[in-house]
Backbone as CSV, one residue per row, in Angstrom:
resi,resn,N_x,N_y,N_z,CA_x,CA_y,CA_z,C_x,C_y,C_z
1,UNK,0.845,-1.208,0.000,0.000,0.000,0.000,0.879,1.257,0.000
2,UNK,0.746,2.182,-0.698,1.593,3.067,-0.837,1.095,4.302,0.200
3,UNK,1.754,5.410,0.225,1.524,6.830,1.336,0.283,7.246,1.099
4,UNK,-0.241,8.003,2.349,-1.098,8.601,2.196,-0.378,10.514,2.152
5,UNK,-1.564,11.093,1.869,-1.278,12.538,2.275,-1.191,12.757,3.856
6,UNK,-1.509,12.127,4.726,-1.546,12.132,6.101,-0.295,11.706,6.537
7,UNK,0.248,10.536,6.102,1.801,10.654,6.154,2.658,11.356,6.346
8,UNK,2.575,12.291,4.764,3.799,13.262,4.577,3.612,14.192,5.115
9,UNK,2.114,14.607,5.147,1.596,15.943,6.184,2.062,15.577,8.178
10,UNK,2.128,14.436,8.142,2.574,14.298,9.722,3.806,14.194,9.897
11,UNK,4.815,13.938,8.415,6.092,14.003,8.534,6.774,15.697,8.643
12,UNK,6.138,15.998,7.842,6.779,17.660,7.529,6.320,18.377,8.622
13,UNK,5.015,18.017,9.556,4.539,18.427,10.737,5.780,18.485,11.763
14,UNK,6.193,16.858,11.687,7.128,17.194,12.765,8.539,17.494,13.172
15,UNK,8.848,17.868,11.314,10.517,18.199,10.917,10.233,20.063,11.116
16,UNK,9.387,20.271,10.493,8.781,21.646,10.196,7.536,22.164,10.897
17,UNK,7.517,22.391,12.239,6.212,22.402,13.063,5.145,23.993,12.800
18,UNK,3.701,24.047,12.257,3.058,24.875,12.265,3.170,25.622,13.290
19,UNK,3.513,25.595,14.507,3.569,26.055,15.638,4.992,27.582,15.633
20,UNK,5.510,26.978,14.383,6.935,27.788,14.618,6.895,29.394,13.399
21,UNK,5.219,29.145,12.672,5.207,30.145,11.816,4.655,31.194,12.644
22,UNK,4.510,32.231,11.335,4.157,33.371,12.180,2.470,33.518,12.234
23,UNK,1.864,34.258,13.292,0.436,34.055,13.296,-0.455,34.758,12.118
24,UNK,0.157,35.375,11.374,-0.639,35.993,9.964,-0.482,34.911,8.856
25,UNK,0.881,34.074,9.002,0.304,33.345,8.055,-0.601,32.563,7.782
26,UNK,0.133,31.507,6.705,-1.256,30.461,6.608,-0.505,29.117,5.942
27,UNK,-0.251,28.569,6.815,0.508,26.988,6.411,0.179,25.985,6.849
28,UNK,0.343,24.898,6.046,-0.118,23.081,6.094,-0.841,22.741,5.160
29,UNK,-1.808,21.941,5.260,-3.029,21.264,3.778,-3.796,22.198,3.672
30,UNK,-3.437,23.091,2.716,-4.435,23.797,2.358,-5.563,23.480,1.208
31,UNK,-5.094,22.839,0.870,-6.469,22.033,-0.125,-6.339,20.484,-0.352
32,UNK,-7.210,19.453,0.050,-6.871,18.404,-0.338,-7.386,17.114,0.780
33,UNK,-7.501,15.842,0.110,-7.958,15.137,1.605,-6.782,14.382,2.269
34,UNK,-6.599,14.671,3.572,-5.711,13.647,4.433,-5.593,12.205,4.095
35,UNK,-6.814,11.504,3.585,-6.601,9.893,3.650,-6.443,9.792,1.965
36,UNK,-5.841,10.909,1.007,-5.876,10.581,-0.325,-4.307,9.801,-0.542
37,UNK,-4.372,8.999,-1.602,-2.827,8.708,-1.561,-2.183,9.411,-2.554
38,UNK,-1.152,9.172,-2.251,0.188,10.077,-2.938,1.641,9.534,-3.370
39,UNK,1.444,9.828,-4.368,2.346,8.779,-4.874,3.516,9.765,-5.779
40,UNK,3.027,10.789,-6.300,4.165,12.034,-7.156,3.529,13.153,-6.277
41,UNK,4.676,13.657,-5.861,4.893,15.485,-5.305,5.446,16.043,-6.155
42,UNK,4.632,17.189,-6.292,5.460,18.443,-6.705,6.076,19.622,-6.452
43,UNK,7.216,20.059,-6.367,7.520,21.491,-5.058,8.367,22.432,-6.178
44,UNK,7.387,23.577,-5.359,7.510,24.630,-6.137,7.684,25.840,-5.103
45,UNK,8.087,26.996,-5.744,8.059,28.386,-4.270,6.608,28.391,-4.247
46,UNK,5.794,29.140,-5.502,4.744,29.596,-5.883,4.101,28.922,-6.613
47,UNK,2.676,28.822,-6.453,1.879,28.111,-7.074,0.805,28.829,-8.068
48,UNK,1.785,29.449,-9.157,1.124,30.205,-10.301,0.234,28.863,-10.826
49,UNK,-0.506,29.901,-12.280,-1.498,28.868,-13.067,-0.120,28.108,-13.917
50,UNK,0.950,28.364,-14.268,1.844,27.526,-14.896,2.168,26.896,-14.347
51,UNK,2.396,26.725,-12.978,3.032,25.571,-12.117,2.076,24.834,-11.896
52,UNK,1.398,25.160,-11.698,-0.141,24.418,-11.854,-0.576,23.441,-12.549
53,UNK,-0.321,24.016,-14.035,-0.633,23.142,-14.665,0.519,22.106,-15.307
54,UNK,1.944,22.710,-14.974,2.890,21.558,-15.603,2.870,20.799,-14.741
55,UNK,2.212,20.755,-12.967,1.873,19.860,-12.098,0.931,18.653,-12.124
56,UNK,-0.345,19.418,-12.969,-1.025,18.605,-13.200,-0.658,17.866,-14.512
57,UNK,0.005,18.304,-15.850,0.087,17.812,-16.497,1.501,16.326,-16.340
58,UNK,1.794,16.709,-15.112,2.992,15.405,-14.834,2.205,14.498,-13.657
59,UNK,0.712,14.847,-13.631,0.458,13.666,-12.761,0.578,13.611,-11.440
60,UNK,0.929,15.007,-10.664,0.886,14.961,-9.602,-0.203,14.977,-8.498
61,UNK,-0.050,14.441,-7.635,-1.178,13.952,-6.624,-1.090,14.969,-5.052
62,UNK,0.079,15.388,-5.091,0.330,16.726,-3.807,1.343,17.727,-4.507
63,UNK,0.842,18.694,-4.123,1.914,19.962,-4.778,2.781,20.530,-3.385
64,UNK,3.954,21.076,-2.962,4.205,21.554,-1.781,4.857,23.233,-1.977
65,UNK,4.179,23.762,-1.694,5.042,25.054,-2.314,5.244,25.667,-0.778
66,UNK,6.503,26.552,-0.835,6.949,27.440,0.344,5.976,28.929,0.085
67,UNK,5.318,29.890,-0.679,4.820,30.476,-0.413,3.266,30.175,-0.658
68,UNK,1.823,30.435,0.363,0.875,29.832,0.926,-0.110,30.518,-0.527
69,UNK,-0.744,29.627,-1.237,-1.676,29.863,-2.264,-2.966,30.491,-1.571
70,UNK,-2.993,30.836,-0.595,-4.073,31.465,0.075,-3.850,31.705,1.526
71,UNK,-4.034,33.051,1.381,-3.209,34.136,2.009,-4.786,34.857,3.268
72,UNK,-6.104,35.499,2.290,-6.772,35.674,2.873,-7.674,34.933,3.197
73,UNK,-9.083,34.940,3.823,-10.249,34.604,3.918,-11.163,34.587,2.470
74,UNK,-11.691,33.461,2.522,-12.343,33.146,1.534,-13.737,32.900,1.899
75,UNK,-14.991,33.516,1.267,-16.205,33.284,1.490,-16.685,32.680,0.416
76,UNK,-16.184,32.582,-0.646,-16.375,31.693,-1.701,-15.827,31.425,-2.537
77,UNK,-16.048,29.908,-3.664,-14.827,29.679,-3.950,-15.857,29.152,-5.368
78,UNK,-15.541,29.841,-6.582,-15.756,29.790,-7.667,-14.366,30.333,-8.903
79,UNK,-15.183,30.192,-10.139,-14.191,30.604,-11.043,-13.851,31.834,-11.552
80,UNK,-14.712,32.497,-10.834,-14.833,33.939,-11.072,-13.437,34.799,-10.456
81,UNK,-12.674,33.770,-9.552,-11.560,34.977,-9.343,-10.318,33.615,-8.636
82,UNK,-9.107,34.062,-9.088,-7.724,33.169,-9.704,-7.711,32.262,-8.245
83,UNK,-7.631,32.608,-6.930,-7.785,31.577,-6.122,-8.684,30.646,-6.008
84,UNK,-9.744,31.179,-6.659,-11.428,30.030,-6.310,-10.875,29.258,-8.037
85,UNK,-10.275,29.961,-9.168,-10.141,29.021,-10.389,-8.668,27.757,-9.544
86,UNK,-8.028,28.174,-8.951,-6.770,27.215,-8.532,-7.462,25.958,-7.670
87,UNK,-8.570,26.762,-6.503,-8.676,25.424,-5.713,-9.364,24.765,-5.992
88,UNK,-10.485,25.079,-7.639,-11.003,24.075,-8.176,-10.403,23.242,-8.861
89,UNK,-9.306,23.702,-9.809,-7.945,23.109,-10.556,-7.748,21.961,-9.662
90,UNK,-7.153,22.155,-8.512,-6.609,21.533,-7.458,-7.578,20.345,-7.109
91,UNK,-9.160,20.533,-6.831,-10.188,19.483,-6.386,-10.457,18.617,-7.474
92,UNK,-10.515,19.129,-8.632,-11.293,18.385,-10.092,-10.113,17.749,-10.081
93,UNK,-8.511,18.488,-9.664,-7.259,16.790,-10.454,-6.980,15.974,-9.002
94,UNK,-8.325,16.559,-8.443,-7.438,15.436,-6.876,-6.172,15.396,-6.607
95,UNK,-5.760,16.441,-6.562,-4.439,17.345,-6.065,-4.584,18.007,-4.831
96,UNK,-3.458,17.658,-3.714,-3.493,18.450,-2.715,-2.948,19.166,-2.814
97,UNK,-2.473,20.401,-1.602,-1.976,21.270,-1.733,-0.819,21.683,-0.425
98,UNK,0.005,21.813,-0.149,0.497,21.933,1.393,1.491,23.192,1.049
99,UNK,1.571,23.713,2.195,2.417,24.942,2.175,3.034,25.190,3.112
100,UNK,4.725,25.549,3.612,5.639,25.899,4.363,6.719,26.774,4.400
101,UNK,6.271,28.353,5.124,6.131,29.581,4.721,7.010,29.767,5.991
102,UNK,6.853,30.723,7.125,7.215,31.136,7.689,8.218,29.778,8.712
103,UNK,7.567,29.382,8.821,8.156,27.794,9.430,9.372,27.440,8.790
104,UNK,9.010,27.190,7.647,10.666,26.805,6.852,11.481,27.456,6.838
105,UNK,11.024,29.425,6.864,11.590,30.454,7.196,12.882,30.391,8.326
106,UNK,11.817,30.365,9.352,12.751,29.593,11.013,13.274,28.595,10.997
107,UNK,12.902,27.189,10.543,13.795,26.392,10.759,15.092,25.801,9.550
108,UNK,14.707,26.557,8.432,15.677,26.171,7.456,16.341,27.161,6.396
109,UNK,15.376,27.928,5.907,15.642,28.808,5.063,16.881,29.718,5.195
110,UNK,16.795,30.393,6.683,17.952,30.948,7.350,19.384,30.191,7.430
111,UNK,19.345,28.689,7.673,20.550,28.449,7.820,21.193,28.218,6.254
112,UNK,20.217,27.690,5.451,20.296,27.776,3.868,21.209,28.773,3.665
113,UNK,20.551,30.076,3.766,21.416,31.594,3.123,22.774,31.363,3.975
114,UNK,22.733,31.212,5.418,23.842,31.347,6.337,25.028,30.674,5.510
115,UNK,24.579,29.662,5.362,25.924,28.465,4.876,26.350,29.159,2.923
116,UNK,25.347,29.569,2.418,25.804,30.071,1.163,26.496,31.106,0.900
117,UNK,26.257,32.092,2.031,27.146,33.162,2.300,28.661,32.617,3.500
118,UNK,28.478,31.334,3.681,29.819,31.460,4.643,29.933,32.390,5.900
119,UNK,28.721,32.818,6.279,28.749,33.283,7.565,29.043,32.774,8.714
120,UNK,29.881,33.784,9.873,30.502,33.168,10.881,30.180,33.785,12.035
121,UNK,30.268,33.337,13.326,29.511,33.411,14.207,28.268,33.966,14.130
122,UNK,27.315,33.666,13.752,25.681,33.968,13.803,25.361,33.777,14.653
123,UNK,24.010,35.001,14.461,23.027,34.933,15.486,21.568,35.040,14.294
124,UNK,20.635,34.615,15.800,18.998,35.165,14.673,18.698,36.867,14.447
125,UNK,18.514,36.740,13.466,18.267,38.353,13.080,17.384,38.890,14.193
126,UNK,16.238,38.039,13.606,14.822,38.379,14.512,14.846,37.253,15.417
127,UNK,14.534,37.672,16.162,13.933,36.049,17.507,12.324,35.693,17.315
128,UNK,11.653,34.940,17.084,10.560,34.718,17.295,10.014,33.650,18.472
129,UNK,10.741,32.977,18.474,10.924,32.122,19.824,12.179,31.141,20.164
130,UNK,11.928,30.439,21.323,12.982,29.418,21.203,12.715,27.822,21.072
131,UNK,14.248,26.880,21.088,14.122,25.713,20.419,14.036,25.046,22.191
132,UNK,13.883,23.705,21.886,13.568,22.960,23.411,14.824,23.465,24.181
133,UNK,15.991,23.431,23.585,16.998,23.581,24.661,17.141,25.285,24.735
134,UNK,15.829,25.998,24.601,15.616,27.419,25.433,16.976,28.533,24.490
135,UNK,17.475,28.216,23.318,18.007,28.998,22.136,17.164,29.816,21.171
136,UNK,17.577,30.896,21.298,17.129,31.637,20.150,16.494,30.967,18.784
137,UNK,15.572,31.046,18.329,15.140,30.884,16.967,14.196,31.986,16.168
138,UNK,14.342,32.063,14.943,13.472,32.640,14.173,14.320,33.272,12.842
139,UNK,13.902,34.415,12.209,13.867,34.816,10.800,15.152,35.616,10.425
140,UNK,15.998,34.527,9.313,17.091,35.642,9.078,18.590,35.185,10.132
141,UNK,19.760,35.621,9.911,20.685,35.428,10.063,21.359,36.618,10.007
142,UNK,22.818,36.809,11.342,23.388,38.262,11.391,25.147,37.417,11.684
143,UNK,26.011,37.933,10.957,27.381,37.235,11.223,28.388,37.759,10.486
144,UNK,29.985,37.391,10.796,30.693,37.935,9.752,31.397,36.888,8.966
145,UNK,31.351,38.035,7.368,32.271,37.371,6.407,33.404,36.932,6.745
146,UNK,33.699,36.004,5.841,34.625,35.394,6.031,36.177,35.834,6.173
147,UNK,36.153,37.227,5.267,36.838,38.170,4.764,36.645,39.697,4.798
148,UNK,37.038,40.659,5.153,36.070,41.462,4.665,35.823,42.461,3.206
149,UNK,34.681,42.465,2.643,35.392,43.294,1.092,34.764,44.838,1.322
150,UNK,34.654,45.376,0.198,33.784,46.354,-0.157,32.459,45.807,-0.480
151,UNK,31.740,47.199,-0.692,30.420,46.481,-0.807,29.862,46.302,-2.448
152,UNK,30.723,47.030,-3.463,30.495,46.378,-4.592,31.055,44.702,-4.727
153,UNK,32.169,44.157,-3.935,32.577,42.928,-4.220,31.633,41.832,-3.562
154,UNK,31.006,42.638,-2.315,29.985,41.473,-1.817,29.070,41.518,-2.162
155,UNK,28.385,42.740,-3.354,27.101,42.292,-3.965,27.374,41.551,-5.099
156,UNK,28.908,41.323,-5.263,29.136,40.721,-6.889,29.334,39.032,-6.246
157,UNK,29.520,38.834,-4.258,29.948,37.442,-4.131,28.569,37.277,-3.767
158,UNK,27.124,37.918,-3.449,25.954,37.454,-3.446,25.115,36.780,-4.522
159,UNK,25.565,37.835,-5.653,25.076,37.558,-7.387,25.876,36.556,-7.674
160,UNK,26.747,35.672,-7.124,27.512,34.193,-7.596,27.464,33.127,-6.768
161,UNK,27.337,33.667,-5.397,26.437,32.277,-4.582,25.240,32.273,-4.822
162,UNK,24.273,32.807,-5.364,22.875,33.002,-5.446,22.549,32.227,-6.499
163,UNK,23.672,32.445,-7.515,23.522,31.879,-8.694,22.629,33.140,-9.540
164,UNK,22.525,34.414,-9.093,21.571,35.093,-10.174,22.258,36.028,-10.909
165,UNK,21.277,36.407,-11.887,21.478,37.401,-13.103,22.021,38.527,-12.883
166,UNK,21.604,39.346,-11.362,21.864,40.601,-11.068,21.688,40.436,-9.422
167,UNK,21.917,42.198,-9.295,21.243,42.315,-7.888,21.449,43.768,-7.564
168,UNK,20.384,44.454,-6.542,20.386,45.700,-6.672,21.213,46.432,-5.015
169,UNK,21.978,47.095,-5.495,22.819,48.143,-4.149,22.299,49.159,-3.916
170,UNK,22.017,49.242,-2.716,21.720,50.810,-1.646,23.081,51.150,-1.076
171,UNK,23.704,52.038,-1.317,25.244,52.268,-0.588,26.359,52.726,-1.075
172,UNK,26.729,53.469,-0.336,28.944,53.115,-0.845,29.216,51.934,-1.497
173,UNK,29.389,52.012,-2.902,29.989,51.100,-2.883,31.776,50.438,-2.851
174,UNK,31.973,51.140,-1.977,33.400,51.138,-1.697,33.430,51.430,-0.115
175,UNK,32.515,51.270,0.690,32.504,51.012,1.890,32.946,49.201,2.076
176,UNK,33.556,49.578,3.492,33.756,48.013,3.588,33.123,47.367,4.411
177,UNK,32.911,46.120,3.980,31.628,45.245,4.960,32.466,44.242,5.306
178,UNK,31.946,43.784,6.381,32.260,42.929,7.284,31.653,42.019,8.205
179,UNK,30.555,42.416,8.768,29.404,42.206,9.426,28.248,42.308,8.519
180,UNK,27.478,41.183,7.867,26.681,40.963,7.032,25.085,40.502,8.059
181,UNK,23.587,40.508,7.566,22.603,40.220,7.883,22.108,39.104,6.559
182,UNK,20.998,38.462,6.501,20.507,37.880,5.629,19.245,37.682,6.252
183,UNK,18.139,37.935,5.546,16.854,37.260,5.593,16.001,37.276,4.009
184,UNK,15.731,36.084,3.498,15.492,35.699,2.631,13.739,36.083,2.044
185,UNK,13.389,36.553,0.985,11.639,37.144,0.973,12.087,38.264,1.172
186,UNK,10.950,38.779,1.391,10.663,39.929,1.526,11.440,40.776,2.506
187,UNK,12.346,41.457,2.784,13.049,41.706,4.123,13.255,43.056,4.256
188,UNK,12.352,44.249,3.812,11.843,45.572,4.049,12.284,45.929,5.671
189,UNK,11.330,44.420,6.337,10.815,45.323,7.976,11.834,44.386,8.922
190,UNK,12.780,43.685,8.287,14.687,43.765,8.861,14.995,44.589,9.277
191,UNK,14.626,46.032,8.732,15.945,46.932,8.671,15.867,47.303,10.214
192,UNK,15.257,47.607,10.876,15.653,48.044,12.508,16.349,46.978,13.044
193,UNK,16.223,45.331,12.552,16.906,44.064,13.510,18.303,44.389,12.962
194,UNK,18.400,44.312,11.849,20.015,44.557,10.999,20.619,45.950,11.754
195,UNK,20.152,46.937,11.739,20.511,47.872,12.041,21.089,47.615,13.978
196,UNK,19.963,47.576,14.570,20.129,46.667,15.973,21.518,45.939,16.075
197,UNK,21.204,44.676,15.206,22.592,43.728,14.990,23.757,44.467,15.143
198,UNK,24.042,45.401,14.541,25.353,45.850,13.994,26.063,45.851,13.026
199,UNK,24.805,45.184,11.653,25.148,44.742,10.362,25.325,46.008,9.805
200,UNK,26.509,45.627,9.110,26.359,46.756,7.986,25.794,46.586,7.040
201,UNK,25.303,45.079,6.198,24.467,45.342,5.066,23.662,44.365,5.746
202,UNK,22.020,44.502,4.544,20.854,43.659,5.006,21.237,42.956,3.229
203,UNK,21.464,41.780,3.225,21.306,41.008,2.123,19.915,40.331,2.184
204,UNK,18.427,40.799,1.346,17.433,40.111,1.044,16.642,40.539,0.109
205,UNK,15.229,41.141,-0.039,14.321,41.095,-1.351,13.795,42.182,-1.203
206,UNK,13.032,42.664,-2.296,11.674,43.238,-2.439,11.960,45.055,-1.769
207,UNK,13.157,45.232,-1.853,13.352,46.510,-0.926,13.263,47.548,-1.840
208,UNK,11.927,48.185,-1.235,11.713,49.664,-2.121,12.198,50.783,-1.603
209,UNK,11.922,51.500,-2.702,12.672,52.837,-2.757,12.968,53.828,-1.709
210,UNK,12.172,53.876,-0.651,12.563,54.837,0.733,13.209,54.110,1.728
211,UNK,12.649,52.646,2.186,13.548,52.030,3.097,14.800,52.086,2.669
212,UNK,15.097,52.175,1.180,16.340,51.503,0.995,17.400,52.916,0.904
213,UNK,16.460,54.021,0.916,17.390,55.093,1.084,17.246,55.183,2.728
214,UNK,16.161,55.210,3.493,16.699,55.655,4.731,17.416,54.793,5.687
215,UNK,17.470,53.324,4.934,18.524,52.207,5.640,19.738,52.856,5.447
216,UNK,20.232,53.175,4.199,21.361,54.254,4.213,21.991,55.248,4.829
217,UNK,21.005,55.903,5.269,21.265,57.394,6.335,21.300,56.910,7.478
218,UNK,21.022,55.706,7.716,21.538,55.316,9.280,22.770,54.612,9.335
219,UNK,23.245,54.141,7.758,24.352,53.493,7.756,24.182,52.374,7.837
220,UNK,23.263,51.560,7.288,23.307,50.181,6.598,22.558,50.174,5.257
221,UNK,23.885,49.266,4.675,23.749,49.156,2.712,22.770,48.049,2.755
222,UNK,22.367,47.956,1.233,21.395,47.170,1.328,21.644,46.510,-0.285
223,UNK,21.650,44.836,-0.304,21.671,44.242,-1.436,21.055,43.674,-1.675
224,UNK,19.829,44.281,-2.578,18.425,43.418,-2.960,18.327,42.343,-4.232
225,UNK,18.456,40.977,-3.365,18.795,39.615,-4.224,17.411,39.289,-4.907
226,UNK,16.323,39.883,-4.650,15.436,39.748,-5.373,14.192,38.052,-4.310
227,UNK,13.191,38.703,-4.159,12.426,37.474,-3.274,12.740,36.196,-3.997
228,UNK,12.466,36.553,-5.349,12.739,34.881,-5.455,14.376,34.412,-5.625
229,UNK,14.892,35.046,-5.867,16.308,35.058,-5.248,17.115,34.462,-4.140
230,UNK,16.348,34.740,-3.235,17.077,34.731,-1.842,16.527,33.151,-1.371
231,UNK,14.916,32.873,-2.009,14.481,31.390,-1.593,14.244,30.166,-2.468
232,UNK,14.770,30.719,-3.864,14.458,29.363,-4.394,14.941,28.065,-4.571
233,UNK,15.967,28.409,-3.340,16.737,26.875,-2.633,15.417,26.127,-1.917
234,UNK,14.613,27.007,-1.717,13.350,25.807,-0.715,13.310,24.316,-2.204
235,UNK,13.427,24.427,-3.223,12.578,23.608,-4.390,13.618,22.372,-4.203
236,UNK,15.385,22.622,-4.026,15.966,21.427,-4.303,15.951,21.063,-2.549
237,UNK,16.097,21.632,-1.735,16.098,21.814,-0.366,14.997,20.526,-0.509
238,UNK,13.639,20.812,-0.471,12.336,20.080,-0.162,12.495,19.036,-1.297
239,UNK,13.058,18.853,-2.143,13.251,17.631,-3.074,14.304,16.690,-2.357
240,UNK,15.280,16.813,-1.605,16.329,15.885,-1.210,15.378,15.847,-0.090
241,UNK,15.159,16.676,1.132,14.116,15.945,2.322,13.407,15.048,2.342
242,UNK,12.603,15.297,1.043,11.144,14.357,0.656,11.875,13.307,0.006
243,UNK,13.037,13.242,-0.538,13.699,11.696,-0.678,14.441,11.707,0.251
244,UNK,14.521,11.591,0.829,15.630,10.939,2.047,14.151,10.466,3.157
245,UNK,13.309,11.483,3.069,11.850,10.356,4.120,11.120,9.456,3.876
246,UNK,10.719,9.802,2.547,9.902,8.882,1.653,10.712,8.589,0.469
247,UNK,11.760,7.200,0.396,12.670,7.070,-0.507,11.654,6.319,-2.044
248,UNK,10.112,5.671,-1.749,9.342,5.348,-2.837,8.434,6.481,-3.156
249,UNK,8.561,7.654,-2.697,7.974,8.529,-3.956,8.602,9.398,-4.851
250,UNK,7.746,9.505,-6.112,8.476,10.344,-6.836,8.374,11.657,-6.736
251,UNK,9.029,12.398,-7.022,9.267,13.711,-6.980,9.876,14.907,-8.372
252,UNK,9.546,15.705,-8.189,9.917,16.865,-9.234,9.737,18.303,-9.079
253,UNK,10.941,18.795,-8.704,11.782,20.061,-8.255,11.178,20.813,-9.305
254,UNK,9.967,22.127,-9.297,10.115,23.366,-10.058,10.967,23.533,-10.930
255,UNK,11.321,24.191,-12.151,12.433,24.773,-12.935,12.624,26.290,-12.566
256,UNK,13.609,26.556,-12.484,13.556,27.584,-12.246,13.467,29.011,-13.140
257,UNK,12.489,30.004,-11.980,11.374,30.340,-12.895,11.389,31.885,-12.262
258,UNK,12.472,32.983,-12.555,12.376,34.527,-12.515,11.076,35.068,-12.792
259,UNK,10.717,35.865,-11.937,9.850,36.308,-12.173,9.116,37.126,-12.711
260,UNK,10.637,38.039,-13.091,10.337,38.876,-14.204,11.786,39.178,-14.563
261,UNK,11.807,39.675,-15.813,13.152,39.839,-16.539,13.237,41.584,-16.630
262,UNK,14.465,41.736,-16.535,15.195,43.044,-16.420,16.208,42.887,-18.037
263,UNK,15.322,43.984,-18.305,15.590,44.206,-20.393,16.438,45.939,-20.228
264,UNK,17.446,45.827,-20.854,18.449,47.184,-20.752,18.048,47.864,-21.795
């Protein structure tokens, strides 16, 4: 007899505990039945209509994405608008759905960036709570390089561990860094923990135009790796987990998928 969805949902429960996200989000089975079986996963960050459907078109029976396909309250669920068209997508192919957002945030995502940047003595950026043995845990990572450069050379050693196309600087770039931050997503409302820390730069996403000047005037640079940037290690990350727990199912890692292109 092969897995159920109750399985893998009680496995990732207790590697990755709901308990450890934050209370706005929204993570675990979000669409789908517990006693269905499962036999192909699919993991993705985001669960656009393209992932969607190259999901369904490979036969998959659970999808797992790190950011939550439903975010608000729903009073109804038709085709009239892109979440009520997904979770019907999702019911008509008997596809579940699971999601691990802020949780994966805390317990993995952070040490992910930590180790890609070679950071040394860390701490948690943010604290959100602690682990049984009463340690700090939560969002983001604060430590120093290995070395120290300027800050054009460490947005050029972020854009080559990242593996990406580009990446955007707030700063001197001929200041020297030394003391680095990381939090991966969205990482706007960092800037007082980084700043706090003693970081001189906040390496993460989505940073618009005033934070990223007035992170400056207090004297921390800022290198925006772009949200999907900073996390789309969750896809091979959650592909080796889910084989190493469940070594008889199949699986298939997202391609990777920018979200938008930057044309000169």
């Amino acid at each position: 007899m092969g897995l159920t969805c109750r399985e893998i949902v009680e496995e990732l429960e207790g590697a990755y505990p709901s308990s450890c996200a934050e209370q706005w989000d929204n993570v675990g089975l979000l669409v789908g039945r517990m006693d269905a079986p499962v036999d192909k996963v699919y993991i993705a960050l985001d669960l656009t209509e393209e992932v969607l459907q190259e999901a369904q078109d490979w036969g998959a029976d659970l999808i797992v994405t790190h950011h939550p396909m439903i975010f608000q309250g729903i009073k109804r669920v038709n085709d009239q608008d892109l979440t009520g068209r997904k979770i019907l997508r999702l019911a008509e192919g008997h596809m579940a759905c699971y999601a691990m957002h802020t949780n994966f945030d805390v317990l993995a995502m952070a040490d992910i960036n930590e180790d890609l940047l070679g950071l040394q003595d860390t701490q948690v950026l943010l604290q959100t709570g602690e682990d049984a043995q009463g340690r700090p845990r939560g969002i983001g990572r604060v430590g120093t390089l290995r070395s120290p450069m300027d800050l054009e050379s460490c947005a050029r050693f972020v854009k080559e561990r990242f593996d990406l196309p580009g990446v955007k600087v707030f700063g001197d770039l001929k200041k020297i860094i030394s003391r680095a931050a990381v939090s991966g997503g969205a990482g706007k409302s960092m800037v007082p923990s980084a700043l706090s820390s003693g970081a001189q730069v906040l390496i993460t996403g989505d940073m618009d135009h005033h934070t990223g000047l007035d992170a400056v005037d207090q004297g921390l640079c800022i290198i925006d790796a772009g949200h999907y940037g900073t996390e789309y290690f969750f896809i091979s990350y959650m592909e080796k987990e889910l084989g190493k727990r469940f070594p008889g199912l199949v699986l298939c890692g997202d391609q990777r998928r920018q979200p938008f292109v930057d044309i000169g």
